[in-house]
C-alpha positions as CSV (number, residue, x, y, z in Angstrom):
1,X,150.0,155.6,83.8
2,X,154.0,153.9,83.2
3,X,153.6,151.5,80.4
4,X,155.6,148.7,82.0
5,X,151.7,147.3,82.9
6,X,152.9,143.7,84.0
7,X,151.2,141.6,85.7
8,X,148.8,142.2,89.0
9,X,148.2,138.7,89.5
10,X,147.7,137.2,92.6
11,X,148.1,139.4,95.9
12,X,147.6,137.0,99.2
13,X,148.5,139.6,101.7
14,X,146.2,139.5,104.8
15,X,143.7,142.2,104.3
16,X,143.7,145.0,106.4
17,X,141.6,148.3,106.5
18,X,141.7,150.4,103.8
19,X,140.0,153.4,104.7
20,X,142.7,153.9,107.6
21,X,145.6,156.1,106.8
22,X,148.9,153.9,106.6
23,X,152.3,154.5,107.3
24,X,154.0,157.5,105.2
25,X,155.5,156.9,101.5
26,X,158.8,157.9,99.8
27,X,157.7,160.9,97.3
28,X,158.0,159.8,93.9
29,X,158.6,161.7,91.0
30,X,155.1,163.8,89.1
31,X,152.6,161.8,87.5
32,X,148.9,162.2,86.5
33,X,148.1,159.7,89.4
34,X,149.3,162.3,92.0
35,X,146.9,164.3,90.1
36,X,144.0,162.0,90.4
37,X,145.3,161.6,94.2
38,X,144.5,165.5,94.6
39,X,140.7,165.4,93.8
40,X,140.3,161.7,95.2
41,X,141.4,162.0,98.6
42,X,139.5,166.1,98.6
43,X,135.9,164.1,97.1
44,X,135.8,160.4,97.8
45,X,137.9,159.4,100.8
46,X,140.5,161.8,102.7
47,X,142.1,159.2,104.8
48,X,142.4,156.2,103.0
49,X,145.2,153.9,102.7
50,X,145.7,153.1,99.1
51,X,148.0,150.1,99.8
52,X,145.3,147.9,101.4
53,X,142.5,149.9,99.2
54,X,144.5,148.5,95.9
55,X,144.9,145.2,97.4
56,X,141.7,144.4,99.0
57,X,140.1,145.9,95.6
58,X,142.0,143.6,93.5
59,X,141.2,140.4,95.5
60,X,137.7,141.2,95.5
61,X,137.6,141.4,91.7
62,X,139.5,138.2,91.6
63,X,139.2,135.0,93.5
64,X,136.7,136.7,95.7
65,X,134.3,137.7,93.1
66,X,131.7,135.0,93.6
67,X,131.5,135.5,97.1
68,X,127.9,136.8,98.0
69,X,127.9,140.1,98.9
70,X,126.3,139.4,102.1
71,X,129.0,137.7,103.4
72,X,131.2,140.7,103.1
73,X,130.9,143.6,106.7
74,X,129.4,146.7,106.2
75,X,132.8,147.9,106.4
76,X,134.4,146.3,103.9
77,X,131.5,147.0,101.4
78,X,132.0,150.6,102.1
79,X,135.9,149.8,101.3
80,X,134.8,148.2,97.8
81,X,132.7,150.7,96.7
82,X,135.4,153.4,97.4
83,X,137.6,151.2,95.4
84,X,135.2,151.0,92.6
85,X,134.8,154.8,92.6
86,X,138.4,155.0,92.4
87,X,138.4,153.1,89.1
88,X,135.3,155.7,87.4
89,X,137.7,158.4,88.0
90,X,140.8,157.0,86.4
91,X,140.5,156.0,83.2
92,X,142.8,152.7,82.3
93,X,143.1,152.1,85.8
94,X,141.1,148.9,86.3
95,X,143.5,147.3,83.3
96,X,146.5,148.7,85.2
97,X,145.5,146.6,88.3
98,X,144.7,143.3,86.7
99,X,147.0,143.1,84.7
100,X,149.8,144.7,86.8
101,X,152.6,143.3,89.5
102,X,152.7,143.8,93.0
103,X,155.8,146.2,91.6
104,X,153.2,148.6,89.5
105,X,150.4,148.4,92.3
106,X,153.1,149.7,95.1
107,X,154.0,152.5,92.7
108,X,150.1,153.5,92.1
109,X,149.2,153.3,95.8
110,X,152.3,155.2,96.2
111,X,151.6,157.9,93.6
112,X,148.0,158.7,94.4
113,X,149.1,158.8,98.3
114,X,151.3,161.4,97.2
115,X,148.7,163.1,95.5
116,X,146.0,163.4,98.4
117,X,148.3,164.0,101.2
118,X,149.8,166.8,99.4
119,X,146.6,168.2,98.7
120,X,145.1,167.9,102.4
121,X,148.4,169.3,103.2
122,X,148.1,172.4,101.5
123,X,144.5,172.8,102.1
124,X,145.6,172.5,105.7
125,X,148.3,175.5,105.7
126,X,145.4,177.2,103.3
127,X,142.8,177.5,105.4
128,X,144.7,177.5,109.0
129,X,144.7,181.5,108.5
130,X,141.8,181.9,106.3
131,X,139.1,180.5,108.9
132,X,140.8,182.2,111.6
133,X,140.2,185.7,109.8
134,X,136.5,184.7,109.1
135,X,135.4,184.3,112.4
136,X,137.6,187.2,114.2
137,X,136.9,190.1,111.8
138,X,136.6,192.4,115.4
139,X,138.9,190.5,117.0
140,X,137.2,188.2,119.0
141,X,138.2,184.7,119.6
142,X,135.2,182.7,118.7
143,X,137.4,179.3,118.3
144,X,136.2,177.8,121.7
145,X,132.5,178.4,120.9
146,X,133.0,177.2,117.4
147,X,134.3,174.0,118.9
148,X,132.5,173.3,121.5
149,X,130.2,170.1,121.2
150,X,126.5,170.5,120.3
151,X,124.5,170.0,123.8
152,X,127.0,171.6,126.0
153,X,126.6,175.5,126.7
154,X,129.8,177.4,125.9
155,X,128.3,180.5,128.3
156,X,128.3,178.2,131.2
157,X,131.2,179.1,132.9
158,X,132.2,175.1,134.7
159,X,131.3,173.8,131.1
160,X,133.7,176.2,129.6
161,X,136.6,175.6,132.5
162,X,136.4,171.6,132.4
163,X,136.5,171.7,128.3
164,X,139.7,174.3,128.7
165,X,141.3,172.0,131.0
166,X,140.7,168.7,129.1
167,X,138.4,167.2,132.3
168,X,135.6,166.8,129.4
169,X,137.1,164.8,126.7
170,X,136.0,165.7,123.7
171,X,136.0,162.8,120.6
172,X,135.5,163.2,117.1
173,X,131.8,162.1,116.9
174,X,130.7,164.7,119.0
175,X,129.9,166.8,116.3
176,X,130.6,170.8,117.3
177,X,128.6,174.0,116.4
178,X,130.2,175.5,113.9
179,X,128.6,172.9,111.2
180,X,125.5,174.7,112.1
181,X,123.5,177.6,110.5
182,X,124.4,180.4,112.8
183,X,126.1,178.1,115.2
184,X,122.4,177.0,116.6
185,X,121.9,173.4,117.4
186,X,118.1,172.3,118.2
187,X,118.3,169.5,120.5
188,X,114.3,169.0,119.7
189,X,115.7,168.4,115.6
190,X,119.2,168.0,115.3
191,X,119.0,167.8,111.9
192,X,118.1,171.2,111.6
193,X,120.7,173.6,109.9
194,X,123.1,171.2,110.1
195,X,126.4,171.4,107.9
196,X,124.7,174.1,106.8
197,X,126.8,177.4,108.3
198,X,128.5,180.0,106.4
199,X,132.0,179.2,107.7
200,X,131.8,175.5,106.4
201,X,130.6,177.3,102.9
202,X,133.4,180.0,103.1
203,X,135.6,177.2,103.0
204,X,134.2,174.5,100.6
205,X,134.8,177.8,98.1
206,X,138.2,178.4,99.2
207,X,139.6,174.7,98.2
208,X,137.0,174.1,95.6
209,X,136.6,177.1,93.6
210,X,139.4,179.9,94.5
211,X,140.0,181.4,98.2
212,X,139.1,185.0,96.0
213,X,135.7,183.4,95.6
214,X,135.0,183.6,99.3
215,X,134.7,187.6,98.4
216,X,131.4,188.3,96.5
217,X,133.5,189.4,93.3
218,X,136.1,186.8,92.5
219,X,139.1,187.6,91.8
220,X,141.6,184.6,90.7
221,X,143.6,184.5,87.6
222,X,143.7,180.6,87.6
223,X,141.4,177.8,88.0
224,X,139.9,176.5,90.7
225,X,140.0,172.4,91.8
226,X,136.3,172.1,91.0
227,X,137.3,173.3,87.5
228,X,140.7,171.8,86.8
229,X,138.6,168.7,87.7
230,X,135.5,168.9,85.7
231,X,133.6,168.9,89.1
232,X,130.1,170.3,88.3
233,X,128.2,169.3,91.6
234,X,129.6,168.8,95.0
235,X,129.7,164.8,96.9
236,X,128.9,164.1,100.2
237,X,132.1,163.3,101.4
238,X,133.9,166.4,100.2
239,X,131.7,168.3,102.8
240,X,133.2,165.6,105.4
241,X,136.6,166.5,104.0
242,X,135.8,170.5,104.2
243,X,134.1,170.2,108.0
244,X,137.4,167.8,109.2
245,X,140.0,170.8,108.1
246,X,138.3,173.3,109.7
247,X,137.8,171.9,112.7
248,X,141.6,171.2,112.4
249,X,142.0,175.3,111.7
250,X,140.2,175.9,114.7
251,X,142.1,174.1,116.7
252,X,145.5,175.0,118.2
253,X,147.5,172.0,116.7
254,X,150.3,172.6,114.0
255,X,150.3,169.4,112.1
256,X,147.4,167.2,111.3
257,X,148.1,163.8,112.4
258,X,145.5,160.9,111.9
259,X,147.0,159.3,114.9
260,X,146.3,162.5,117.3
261,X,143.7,161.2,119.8
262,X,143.3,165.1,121.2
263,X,141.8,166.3,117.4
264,X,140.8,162.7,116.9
265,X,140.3,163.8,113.3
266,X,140.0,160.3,111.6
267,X,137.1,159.6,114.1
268,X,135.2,163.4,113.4
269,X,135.4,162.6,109.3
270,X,134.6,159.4,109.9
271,X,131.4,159.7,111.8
272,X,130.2,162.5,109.1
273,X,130.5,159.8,106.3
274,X,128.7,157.3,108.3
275,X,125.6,159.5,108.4
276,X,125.7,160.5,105.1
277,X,125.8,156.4,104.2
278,X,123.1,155.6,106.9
279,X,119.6,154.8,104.6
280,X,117.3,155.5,107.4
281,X,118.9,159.5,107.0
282,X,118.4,159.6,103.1
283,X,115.6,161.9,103.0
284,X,117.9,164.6,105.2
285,X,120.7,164.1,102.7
286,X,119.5,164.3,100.3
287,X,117.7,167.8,101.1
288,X,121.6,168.5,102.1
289,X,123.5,167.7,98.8
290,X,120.2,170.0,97.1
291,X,121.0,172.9,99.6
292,X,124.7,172.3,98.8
293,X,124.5,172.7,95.2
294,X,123.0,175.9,95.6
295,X,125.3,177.1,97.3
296,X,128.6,175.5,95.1
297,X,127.3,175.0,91.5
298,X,124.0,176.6,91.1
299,X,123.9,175.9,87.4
300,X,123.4,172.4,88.0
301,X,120.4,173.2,89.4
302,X,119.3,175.4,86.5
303,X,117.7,172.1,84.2
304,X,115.5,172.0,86.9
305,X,114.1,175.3,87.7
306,X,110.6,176.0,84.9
307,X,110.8,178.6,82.7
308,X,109.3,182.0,83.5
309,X,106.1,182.5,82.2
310,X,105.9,184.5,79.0
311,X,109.8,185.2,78.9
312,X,111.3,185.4,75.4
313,X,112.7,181.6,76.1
314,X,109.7,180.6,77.2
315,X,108.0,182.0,74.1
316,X,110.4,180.5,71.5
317,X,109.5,177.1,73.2
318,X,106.1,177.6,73.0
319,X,106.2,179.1,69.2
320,X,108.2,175.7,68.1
321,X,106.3,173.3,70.0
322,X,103.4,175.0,68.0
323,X,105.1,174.9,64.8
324,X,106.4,171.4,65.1
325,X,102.3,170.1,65.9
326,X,101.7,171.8,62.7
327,X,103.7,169.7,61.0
328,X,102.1,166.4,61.7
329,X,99.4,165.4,59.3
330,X,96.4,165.0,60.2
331,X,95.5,161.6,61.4
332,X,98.6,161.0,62.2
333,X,98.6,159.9,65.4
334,X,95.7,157.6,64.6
335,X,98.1,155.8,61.7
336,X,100.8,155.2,64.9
């Protein structure tokens, strides 16, 4: 952080939505905030506007802190508590803000914009090749079944013509098959297999861990994000992140705008987040993160798992549990 921490007093600008992308930024110079920007916009929110985010925070904290929270939309709550877990990951931040000018909360907002459009960017141009590789290894162009919408039949040749042709419009919450398990969707349990396929995995490895760890022996020389980052388990809405740039990869569009209405991008990650933050779908998620974990970090999944029965671990426990009750005079638990 810059040490010239002056004052954040008072911002009175009309709020506006935060978790909209806003207008592009001059690049400023390196700083650990474009840093923080990198792993933030990849894990917590991908499209965000940290302008408004920064602003609406800081007003909320202030002379909006005794408002009930019931008097805030669902959307704005969802705004705060991105805010707030923009704070947990950087440290000194909240002290920045308060006690900051509108000078030194432009220049954050600017630095970790920097920092998450860069690293969508790149992830972009990553994995534009990479996922078009992992679904054509004969040669076959798989990107129109990939994309087309659960519920509609790619073999049916009108379906297929009137998608081609842009007669069915396509938005971004009509979720398409490649987030599911062998591209299956069950109309009967939608639910079923669901951000679950091998492509979305291929990917979440290729940004998060190294694109060598796609391949069942690694082979990077450097770190990975998940590592440079301390990231031991995955979050929901880095799977929304993943899922939103390859849908992008499959499409045939350079550039990823926010504003393209034909990707309709914004709307796709969007709708991925809201289901993930619906309680009614808890149970599902849940199960999903769980599954996920497997998959990413099984290590943190290791506390969990019970020790095999007469194993040489399982043995030592046993033989100091033993000596430790050995220990404890007798009576002593009557005395307690």
């Amino acid at each position: 952080m810059t040490e010239d921490q002056q004052s954040c007093g008072q911002r009175r600008k009309q709020p506006v939505d935060a978790l909209q992308l806003g207008p592009r930024k001059r690049p400023s110079a390196a700083d650990p905030l474009v840093h923080y920007g990198h792993h933030f916009g990849r894990t917590i929110h991908a499209l965000c506007n940290f302008q408004a985010l920064l602003t609406n925070g800081i007003l909320r904290m202030g002379e909006l802190a005794e408002t009930p929270e019931e008097n805030f939309t669902t959307e704005e709550r969802r705004e705060h508590h991105v805010f707030q877990e923009l704070l947990k990951s950087v440290a000194g931040l909240e002290e920045c803000l308060m006690q900051g000018g509108d000078e030194e909360v432009d220049v954050v907002a600017e630095l970790l914009t920097k920092g998450a459009s860069g690293a969508r960017g790149d992830d972009t141009i990553s994995l534009k090749g990479s996922v078009l590789d992992w679904i054509t290894p004969k040669g076959q162009n798989l990107t129109g079944m990939l994309l087309c919408p659960a519920g509609l039949d790619w073999s049916h040749s009108e379906t297929k013509a009137k998608l081609q042709s842009g007669e069915i419009i396509v938005t971004g919450d009509q979720w398409p098959l490649f987030l599911y398990a062998d591209y299956h969707y069950d109309s009967e349990d939608p639910w079923n297999s669901l951000f679950r396929s091998a492509l979305l995995v291929c990917a979440y490895k290729h940004v998060f861990m190294s694109p060598s760890s796609v391949d069942r022996e690694p082979k990077a020389t450097h770190s990975g994000n998940a590592r440079i980052h301390g990231m031991t388990r995955i979050t929901l809405p880095s799977i929304a992140y993943i899922a939103t740039q390859v849908r992008f990869a499959l499409t045939s569009s350079p550039v990823f705008l926010h504003t393209d209405t034909v990707t309709d991008s914004e709307r796709f990650y969007t709708s991925i987040l809201d289901i993930f933050e619906d309680p009614d779908e808890n149970q599902e998620v849940n199960d999903l993160a769980v599954w996920w974990n497997r998959q990413i970090f099984p290590s943190y999944l290791m506390a969990q798992w019970p020790l095999v029965k007469n194993s040489a671990l399982a043995r030592i426990r046993e033989k100091r549990a033993q000596m430790k009750e050995a220990l404890v005079p007798d009576g002593a638990d009557d005395n307690a």
